[in-house]
C-alpha positions as CSV (number, residue, x, y, z in Angstrom):
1,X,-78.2,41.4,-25.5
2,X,-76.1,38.6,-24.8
3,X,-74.6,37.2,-21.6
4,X,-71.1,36.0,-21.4
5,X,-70.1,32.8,-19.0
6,X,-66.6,34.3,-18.1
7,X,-66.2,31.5,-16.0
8,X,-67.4,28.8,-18.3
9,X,-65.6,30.4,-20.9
10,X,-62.3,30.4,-19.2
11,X,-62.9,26.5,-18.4
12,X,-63.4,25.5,-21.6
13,X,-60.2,27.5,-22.7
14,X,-58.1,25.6,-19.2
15,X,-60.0,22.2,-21.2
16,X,-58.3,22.6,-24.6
17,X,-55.5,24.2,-23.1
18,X,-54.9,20.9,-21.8
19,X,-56.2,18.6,-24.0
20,X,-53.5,20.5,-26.1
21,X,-51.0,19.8,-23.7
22,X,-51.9,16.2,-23.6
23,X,-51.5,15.6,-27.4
24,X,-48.0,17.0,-27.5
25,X,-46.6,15.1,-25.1
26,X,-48.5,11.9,-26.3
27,X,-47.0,12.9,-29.6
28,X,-43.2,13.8,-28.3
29,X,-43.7,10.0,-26.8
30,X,-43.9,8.6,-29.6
31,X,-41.8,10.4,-31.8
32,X,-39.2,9.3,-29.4
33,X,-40.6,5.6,-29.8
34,X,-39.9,5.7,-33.5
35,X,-36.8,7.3,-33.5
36,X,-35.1,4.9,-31.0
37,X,-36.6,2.2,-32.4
38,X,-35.7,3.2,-36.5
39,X,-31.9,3.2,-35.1
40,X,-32.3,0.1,-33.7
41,X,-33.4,-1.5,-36.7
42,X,-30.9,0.6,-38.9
43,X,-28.0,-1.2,-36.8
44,X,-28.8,-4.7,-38.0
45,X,-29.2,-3.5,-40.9
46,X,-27.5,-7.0,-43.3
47,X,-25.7,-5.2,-45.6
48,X,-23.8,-3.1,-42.9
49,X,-23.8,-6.5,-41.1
50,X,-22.0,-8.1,-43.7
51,X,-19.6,-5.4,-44.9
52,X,-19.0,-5.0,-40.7
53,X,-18.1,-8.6,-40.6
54,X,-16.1,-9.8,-44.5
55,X,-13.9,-8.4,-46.4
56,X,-10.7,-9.4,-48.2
57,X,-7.2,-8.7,-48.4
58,X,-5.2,-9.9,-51.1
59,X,-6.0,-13.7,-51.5
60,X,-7.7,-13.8,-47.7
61,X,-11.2,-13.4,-46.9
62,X,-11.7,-12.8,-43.1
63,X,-14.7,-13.6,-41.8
64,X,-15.1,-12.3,-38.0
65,X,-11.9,-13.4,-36.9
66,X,-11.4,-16.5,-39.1
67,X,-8.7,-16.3,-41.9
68,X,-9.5,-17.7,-45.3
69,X,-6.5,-18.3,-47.4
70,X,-8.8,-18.3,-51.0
71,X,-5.8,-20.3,-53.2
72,X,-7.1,-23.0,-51.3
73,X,-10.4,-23.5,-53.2
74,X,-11.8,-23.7,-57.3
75,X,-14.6,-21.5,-56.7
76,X,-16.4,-19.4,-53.8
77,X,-20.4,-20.1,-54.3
78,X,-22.7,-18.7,-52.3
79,X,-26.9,-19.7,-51.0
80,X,-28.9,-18.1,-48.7
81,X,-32.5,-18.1,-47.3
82,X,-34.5,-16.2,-45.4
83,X,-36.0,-12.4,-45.7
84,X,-33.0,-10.4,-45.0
85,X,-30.9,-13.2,-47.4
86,X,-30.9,-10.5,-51.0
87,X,-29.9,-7.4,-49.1
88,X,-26.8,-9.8,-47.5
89,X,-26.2,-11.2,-50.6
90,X,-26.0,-7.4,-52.0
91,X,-23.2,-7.3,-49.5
92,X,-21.3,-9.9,-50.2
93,X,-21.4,-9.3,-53.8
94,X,-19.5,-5.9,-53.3
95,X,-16.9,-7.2,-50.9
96,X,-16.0,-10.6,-53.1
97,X,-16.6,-8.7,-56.7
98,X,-15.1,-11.2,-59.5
99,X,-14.3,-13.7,-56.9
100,X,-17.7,-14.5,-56.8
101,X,-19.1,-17.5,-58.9
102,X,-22.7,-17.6,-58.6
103,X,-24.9,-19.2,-56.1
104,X,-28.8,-19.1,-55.6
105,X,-30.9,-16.7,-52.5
106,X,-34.5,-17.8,-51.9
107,X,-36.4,-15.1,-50.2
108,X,-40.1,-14.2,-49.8
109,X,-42.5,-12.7,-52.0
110,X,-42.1,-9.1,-52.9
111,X,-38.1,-8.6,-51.8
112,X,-37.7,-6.2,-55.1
113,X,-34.1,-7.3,-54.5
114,X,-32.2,-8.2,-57.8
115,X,-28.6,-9.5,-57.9
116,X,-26.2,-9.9,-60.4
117,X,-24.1,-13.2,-60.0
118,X,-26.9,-15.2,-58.3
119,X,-30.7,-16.3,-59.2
120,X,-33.2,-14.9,-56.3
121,X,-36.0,-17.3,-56.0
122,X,-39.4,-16.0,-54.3
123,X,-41.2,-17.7,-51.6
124,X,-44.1,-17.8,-49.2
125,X,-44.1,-17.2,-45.4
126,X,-44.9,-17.7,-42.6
127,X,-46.4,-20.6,-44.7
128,X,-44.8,-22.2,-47.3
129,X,-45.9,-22.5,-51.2
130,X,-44.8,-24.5,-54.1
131,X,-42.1,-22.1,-54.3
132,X,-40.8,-22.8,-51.3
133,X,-40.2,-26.3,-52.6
134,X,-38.8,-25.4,-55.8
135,X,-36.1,-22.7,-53.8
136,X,-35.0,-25.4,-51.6
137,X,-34.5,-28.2,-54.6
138,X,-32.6,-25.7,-56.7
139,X,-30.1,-25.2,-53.4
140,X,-29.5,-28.9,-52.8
141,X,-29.0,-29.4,-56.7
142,X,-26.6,-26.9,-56.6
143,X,-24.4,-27.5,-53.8
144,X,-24.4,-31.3,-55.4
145,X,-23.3,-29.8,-58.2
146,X,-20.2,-27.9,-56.9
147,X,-16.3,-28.9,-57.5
148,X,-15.2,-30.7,-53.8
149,X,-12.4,-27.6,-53.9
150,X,-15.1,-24.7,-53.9
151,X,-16.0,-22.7,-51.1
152,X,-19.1,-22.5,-49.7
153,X,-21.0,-19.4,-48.1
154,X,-24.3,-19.9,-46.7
155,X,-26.6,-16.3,-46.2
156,X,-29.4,-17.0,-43.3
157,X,-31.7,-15.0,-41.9
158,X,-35.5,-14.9,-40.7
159,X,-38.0,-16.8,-42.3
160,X,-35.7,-19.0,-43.6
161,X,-37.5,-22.3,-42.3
162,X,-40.7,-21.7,-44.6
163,X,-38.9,-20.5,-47.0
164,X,-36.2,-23.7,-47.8
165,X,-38.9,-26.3,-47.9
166,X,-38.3,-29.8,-48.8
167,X,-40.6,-32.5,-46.9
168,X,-39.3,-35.7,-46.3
169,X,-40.1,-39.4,-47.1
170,X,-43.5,-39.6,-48.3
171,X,-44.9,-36.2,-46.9
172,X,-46.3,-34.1,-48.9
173,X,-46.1,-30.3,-48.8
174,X,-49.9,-29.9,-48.1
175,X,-49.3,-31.8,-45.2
176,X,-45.9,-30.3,-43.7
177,X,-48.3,-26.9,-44.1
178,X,-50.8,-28.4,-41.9
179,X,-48.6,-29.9,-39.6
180,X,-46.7,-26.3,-39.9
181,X,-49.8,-24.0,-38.9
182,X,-50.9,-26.4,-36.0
183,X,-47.7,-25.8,-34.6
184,X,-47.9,-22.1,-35.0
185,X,-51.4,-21.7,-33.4
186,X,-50.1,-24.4,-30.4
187,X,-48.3,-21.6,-28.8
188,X,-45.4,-23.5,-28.9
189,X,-42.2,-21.6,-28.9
190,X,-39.6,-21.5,-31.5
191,X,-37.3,-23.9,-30.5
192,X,-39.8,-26.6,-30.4
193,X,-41.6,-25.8,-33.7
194,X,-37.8,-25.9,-35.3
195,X,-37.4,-29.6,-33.4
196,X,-40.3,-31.1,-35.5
197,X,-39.7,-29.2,-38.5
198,X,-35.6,-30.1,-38.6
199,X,-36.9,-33.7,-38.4
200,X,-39.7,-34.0,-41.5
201,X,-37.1,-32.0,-43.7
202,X,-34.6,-32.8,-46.1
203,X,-32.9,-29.8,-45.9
204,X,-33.2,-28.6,-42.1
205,X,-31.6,-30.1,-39.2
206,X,-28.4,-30.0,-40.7
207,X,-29.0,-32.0,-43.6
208,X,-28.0,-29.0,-46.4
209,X,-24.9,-29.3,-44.8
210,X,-24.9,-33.2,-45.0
211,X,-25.4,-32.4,-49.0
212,X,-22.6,-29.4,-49.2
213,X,-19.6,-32.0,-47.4
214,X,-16.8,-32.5,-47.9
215,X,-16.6,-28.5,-49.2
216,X,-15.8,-26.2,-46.8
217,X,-19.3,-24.2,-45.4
218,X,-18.9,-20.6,-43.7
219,X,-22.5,-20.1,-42.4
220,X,-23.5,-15.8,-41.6
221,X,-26.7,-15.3,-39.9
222,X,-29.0,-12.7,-38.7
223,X,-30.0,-14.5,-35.7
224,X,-34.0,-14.4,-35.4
225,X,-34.3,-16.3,-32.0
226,X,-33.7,-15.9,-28.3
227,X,-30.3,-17.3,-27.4
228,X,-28.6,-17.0,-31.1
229,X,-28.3,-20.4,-31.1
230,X,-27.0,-21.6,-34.9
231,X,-29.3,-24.2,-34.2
232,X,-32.7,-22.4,-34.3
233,X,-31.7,-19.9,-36.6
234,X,-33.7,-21.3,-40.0
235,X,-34.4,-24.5,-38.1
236,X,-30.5,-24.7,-38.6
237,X,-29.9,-26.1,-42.1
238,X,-26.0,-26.1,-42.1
239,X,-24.9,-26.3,-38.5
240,X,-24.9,-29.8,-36.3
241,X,-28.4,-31.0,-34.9
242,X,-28.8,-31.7,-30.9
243,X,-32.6,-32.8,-30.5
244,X,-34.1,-36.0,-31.9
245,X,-37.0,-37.8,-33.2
246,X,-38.6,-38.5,-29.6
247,X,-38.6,-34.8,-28.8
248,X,-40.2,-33.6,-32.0
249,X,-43.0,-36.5,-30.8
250,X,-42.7,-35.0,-27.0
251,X,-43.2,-31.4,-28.6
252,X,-46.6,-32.8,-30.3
253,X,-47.7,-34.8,-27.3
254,X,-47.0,-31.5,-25.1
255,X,-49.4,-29.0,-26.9
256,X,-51.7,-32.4,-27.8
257,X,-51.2,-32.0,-31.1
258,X,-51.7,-35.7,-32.6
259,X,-55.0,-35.1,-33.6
260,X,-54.2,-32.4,-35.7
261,X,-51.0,-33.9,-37.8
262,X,-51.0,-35.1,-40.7
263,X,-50.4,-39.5,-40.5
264,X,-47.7,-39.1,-42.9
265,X,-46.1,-36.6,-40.2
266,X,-46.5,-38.9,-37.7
267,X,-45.4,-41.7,-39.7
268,X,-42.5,-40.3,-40.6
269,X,-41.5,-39.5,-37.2
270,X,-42.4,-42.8,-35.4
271,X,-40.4,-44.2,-37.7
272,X,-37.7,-41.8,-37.2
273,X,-37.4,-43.0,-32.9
274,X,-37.4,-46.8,-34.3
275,X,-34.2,-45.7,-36.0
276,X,-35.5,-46.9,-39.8
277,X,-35.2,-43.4,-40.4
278,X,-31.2,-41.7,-40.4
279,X,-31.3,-39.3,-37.7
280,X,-30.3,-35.5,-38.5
281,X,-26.6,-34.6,-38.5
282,X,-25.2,-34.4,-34.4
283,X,-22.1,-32.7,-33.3
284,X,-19.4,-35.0,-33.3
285,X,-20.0,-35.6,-37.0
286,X,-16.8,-35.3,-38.8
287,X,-19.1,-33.0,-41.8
288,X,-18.6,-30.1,-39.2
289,X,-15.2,-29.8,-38.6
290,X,-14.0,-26.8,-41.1
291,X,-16.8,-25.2,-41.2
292,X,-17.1,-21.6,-39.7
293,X,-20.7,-20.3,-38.2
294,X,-21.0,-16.6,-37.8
295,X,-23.9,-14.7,-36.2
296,X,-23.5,-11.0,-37.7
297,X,-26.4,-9.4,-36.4
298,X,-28.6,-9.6,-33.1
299,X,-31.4,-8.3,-31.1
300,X,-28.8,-7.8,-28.5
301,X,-27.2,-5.3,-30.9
302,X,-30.1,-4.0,-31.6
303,X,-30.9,-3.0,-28.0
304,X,-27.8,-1.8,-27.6
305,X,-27.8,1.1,-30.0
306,X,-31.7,1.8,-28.8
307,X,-30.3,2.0,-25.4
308,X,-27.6,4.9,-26.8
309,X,-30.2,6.7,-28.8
310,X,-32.7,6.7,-25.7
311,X,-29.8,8.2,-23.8
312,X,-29.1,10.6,-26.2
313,X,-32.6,11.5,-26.1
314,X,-32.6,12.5,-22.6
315,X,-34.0,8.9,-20.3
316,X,-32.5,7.3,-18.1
317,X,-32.4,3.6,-19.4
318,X,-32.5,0.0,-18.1
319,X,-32.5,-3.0,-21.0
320,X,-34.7,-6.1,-19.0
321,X,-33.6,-8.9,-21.2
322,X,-33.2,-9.7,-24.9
323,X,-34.7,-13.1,-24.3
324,X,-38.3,-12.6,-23.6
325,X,-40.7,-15.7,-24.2
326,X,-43.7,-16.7,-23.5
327,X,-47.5,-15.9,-24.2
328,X,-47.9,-12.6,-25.5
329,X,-50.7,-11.4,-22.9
330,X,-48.6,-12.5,-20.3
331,X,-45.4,-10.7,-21.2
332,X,-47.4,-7.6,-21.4
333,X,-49.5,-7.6,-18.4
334,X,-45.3,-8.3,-16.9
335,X,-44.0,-5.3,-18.5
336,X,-46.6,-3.1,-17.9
337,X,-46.0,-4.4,-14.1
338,X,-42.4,-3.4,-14.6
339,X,-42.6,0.5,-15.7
340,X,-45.3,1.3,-13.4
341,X,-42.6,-0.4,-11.2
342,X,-40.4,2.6,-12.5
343,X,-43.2,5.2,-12.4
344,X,-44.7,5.0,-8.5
345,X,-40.3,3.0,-7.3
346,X,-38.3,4.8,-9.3
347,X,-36.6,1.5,-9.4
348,X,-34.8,0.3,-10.9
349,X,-34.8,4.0,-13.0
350,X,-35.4,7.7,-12.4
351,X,-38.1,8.8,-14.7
352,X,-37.8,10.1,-17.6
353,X,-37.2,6.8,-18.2
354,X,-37.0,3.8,-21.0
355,X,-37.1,0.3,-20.5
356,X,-36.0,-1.8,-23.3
357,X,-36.4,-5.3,-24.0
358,X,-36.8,-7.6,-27.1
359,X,-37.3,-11.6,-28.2
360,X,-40.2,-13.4,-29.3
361,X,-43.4,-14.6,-27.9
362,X,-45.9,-16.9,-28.9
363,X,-49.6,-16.3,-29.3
364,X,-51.8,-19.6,-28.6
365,X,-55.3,-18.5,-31.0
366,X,-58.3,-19.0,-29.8
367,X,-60.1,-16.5,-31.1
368,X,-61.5,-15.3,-34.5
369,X,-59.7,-12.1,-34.5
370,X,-56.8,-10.9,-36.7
371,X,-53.2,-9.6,-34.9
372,X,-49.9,-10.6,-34.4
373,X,-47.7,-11.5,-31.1
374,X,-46.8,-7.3,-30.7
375,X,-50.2,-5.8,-31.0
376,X,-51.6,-8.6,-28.8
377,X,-48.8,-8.0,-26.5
378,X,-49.4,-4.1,-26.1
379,X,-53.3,-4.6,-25.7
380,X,-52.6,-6.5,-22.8
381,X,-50.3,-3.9,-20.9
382,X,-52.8,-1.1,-22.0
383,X,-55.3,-3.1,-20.0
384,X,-52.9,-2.8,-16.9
385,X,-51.7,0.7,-17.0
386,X,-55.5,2.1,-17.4
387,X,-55.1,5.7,-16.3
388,X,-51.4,5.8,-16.0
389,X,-51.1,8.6,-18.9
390,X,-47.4,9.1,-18.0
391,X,-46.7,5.8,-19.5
392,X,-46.5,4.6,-22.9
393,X,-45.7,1.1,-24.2
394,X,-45.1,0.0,-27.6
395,X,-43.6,-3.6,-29.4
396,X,-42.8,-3.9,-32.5
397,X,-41.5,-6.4,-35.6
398,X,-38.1,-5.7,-36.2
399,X,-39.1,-7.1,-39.7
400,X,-41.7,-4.8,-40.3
401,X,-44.5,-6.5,-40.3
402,X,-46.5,-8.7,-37.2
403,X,-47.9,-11.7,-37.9
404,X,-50.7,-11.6,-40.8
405,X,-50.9,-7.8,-40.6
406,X,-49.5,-4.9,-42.4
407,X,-48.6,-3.1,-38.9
408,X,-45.6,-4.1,-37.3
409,X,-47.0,-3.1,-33.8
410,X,-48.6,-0.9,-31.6
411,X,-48.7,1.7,-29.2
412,X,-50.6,1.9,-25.5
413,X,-50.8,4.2,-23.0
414,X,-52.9,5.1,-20.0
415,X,-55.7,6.6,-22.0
416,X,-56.0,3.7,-24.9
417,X,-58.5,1.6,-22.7
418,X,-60.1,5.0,-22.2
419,X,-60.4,6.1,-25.2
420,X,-61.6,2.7,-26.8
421,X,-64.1,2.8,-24.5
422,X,-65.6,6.1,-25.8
423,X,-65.5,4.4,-29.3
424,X,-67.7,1.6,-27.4
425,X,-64.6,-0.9,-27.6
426,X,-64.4,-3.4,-25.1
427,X,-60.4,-4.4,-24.6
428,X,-61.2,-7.3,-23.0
429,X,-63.3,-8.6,-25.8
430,X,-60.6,-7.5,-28.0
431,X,-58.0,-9.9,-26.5
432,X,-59.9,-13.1,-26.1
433,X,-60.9,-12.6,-29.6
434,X,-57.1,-12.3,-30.7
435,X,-58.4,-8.8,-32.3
436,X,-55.6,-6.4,-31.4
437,X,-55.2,-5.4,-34.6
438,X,-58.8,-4.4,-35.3
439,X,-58.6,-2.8,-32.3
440,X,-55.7,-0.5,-32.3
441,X,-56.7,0.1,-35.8
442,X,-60.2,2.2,-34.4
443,X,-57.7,4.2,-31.9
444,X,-55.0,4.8,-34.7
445,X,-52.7,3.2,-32.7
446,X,-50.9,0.4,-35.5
447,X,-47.0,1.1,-36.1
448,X,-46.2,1.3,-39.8
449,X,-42.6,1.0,-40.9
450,X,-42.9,-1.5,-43.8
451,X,-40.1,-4.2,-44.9
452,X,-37.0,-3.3,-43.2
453,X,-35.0,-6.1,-45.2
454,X,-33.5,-7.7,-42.0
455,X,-35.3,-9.4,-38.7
456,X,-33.7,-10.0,-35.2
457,X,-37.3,-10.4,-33.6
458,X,-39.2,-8.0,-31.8
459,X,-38.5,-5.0,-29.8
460,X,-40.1,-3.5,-26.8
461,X,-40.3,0.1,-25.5
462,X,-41.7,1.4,-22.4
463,X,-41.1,5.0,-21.4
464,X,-42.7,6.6,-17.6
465,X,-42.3,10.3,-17.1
């Protein structure tokens, strides 16, 4: 005869009970995650950012609120760069139809995009190839070979710096890639890796625009950096250059960097501050004064229409800033500070809430590990909010993918440091290693989307209930 724990039984069933409980809501989290973040992708989407922003009536093409009168010009021609460049030049086929010449979209590897009036040359990024050389020579032979009468519409988006590349003077491309990934790893932030890239480029900087003059350029871009500045976007290839050949040397001498350019780099821009060297194309040059620079797509827009589907959903919302920089570790161990903030304050929210924020940090490697700038942020919040299970933060790629991984984030939430310690998974070890992804891998943590076919940075998403 048996004897029956009543007691113990009962616990065990309270145990799964709410183990139970404890998935669901975990689950419900991040269902709401994804959903609010998949609308906020679908709203910069390019070819609804194009259609949203061109069209024609008659003989006019309006762009924004610019009005084309199209008897003016031979031809309308159209390039474009970047990963979200095919999917806008989709767009713009439809809206201009037999108006359309032709024109040229370089793009990276794998875009599956094929269009009928222009060639689509594929690329490498983050680093650039061969390819990347040949895309940005075809574009320059082109525009050179244009009527003076045509119009000119430049496509740029993401990615577009390693994919137009064209090193200048007697640098090779082997070393612009070197001087290109010592950059990356330097934790330097976007607007300085674009100041020495715009200045050992014949195409950046304003020089494709140099080459396009005297036609008239109309420049649409899904803006991929904090502050939507024309300048940044694609290391600014057709719009007027503010910084100089002394700050790309004061970006190098700021993350001590000398040691690991190439000479021909430096070279090239010593040369450059000794004015042997014609600087990049500056504002009050007359080559800018018809043309038209558009920014058709944002993370600001993007956060917007998160913010409406969160609300929609049910939390109370708060967006912290669409211009987060910085080191990725950092930010997170910040935002994890900020919805606990929201948890124990209620401030500057209720919960159930969601804080939303987006831009782009850096990651300075020092590790061994693989991961990109999301994961590595996330890994560092779950360290912070250890045991806070009624919080969940995630950051994602708006791209789809984060750095050299096929994830294009992660989630965290009080239990992830937990739990990876049950796997024997130290978090801390994880992060000085620069392992996030290995890491949220084990837990089965990684956000897949795949290619979304546009880019407007990263996203962040913390919910407290």
């Amino acid at each position: 005869m048996h004897s029956i724990d009543c007691f113990g039984h009962l616990t065990l069933i309270r145990k799964l009970i709410h183990l139970t409980t404890e998935t669901e809501k975990r689950d419900k989290l991040r269902s709401d995650v994804l959903r609010v973040i998949q609308q906020a992708i679908e709203s910069v989407n390019p070819e609804n950012a194009i259609r949203k922003h061109m069209s024609i009536e008659t003989e006019v093409l309006h762009i924004g609120d610019e009005r084309i009168d199209l008897k003016d010009y031979v031809n309308i021609n159209v390039i474009g760069a970047g990963k979200a460049s095919p999917a806008m030049g989709l767009a713009v086929e439809e809206v201009l139809g037999e108006k359309l010449k032709g024109g040229v979209i370089c793009t990276k590897y794998g875009s599956g995009v094929r269009l009928s009036k222009m060639e689509v040359v594929e690329a490498s990024h983050p680093i650039p190839d061969e390819r990347s050389v040949l895309g940005a020579q075809k574009t320059l032979d082109k525009v050179r070979s244009y009527d003076s009468n045509d119009l000119v519409i430049c496509l740029i988006s993401g990615g577009a710096s390693a994919i137009w590349c064209l090193p200048a003077g007697k640098i090779t491309l082997k070393e612009k890639v070197q001087a290109t990934e010592a950059l990356l790893d330097s934790g330097a932030d976007i607007h300085e890796i674009n100041t020495v890239r715009k200045h050992i480029s014949m195409i950046k900087g304003g020089h494709l625009a140099r080459a396009i003059y005297p036609n008239r350029l109309i420049s649409l871009a899904l803006s991929d950096v904090v502050g939507d500045k024309f300048t940044s976007i694609g290391s600014g290839p057709t719009t007027a250059d503010p910084t100089t050949y002394q700050q790309a040397i004061n970006v190098l001498n700021k993350y001590s960097l000398f040691s690991r350019i190439p000479q021909s780099v430096l070279e090239h821009l010593k040369a450059g501050v000794k004015c042997e060297i014609r600087e990049t194309p500056k504002p009050e040059d007359p080559i800018f004064e018809r043309n038209i620079e558009c920014i058709i797509g944002s993370n600001k827009l993007a956060l917007r229409t998160a913010e409406e589907t969160a609300r929609h959903l049910g939390y109370n919302t708060a967006i912290l800033s669409s211009e987060l920089t910085g080191e990725a570790r950092f930010v997170g161990k910040k935002l994890a500070g900020e919805i606990k903030k929201i948890y124990l304050e209620k401030n500057p929210v209720a919960p159930p809430a969601m804080l939303l924020c987006g831009g782009e940090t850096t990651v300075t490697v020092k590790g061994d590990g693989k991961g990109g700038r999301n994961q590595e942020l996330v890994l560092s919040a779950a360290l912070e909010l250890k045991g806070f299970k009624s919080i969940l933060v995630a950051s994602i790629g708006t791209d789809g993918i984060d750095g050299p991984t096929d994830a294009a984030g992660a989630f965290a939430d009080g239990s992830t440091v937990g739990r990876g310690e049950e796997l024997g998974l130290d978090a801390v070890e994880y992060l000085e290693r620069n392992n996030s992804y290995e890491y949220f891998n084990r837990l089965g943590e990684l956000i897949y989307i795949g290619p979304t076919g546009t880019n407007v940075m990263d996203i962040q998403v913390l919910i407290a209930i």
